[in-house]
C-alpha atoms as a printed R data frame, in Angstrom:
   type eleno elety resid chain resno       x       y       z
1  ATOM     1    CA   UNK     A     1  57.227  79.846  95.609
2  ATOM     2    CA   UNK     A     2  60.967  78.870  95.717
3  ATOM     3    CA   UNK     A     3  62.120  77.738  99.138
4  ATOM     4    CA   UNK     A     4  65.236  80.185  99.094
5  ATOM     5    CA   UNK     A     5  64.396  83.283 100.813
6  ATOM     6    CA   UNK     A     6  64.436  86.414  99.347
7  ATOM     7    CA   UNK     A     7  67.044  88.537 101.323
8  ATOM     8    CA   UNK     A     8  69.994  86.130 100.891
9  ATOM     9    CA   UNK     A     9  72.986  86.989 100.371
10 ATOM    10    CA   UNK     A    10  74.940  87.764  96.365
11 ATOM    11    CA   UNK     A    11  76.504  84.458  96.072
12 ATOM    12    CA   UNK     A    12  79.121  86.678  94.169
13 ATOM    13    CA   UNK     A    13  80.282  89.366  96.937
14 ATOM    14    CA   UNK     A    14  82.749  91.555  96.502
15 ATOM    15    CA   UNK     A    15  84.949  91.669  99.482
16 ATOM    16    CA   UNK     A    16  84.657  94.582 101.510
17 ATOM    17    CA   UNK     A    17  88.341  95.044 101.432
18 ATOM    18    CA   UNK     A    18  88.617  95.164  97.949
19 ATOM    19    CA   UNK     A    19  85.473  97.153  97.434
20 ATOM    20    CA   UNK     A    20  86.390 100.016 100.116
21 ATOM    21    CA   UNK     A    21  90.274  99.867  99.103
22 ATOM    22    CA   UNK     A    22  88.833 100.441  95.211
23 ATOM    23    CA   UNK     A    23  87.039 103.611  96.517
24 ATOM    24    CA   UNK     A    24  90.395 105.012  98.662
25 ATOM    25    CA   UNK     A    25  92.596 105.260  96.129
26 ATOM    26    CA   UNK     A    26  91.040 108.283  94.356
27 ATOM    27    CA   UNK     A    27  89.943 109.842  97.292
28 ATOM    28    CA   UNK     A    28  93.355 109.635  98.889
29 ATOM    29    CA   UNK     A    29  95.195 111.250  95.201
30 ATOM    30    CA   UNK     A    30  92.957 113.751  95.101
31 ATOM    31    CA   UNK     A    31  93.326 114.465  98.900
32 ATOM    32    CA   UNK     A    32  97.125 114.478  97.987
33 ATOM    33    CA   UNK     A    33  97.811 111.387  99.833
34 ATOM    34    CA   UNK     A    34  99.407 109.767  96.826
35 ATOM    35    CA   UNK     A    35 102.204 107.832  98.499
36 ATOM    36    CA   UNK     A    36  99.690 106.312 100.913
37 ATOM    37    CA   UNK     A    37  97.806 105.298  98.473
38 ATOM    38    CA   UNK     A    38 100.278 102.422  98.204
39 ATOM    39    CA   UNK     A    39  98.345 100.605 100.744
40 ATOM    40    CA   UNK     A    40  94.483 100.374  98.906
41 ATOM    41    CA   UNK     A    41  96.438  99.764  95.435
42 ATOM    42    CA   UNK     A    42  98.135  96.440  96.835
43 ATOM    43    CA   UNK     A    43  94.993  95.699  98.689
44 ATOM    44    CA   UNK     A    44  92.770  95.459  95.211
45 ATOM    45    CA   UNK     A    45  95.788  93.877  93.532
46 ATOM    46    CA   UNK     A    46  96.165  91.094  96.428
47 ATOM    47    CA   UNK     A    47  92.371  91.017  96.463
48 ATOM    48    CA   UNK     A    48  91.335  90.468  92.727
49 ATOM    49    CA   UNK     A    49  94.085  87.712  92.404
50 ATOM    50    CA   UNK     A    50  92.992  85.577  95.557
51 ATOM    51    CA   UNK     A    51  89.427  85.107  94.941
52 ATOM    52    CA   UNK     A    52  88.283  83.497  91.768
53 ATOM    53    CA   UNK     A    53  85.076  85.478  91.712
54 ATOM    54    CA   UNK     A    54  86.673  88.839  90.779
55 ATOM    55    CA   UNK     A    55  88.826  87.003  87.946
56 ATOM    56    CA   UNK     A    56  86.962  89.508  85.128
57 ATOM    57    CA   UNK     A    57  88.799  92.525  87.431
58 ATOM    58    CA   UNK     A    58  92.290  91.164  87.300
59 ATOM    59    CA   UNK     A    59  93.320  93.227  84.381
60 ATOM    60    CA   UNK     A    60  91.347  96.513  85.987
61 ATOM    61    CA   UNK     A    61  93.540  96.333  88.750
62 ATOM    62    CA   UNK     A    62  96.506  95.193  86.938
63 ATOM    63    CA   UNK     A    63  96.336  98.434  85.113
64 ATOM    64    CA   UNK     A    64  95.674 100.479  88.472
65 ATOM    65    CA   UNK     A    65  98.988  99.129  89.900
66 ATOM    66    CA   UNK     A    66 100.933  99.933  86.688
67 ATOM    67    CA   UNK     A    67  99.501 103.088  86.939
68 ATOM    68    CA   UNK     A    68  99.959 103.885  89.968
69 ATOM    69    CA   UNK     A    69 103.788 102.429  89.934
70 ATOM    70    CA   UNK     A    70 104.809 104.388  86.793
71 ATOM    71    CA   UNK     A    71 105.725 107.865  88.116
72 ATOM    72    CA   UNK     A    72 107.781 105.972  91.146
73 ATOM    73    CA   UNK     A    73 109.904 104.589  88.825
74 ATOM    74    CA   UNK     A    74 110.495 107.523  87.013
């Protein structure tokens, strides 16, 4: 047997921050909260560009923020 336990830790977490701000945003447009949604969308886009592990997300929540920022500019 290997000398690494079993129940360790993902070496490649997801912060919680990222993974719970992820989850608000839909819950908070479809609770019509849209304009506090703000918060979760900069949250995941701050989050996926600081830590080199979510690098494969970076476009995800690229395109979240564009959405998201599209019918404020209009």
């Amino acid at each position: 047997m290997s000398t690494q336990s079993i129940l360790a830790p993902a070496s490649r977490r997801t912060p919680r921050s990222v993974f719970v701000s992820a989850w608000a945003v839909p819950v908070l447009v479809l609770g019509q909260f849209s304009m506090l949604a703000i918060v979760p969308v900069v949250l995941v886009l701050v989050g996926t560009l600081r830590h080199p592990g979510l690098r494969p997300l970076r476009p995800y929540s690229a395109a979240l923020a564009a959405i998201y920022a599209t019918p404020l500019v209009i």
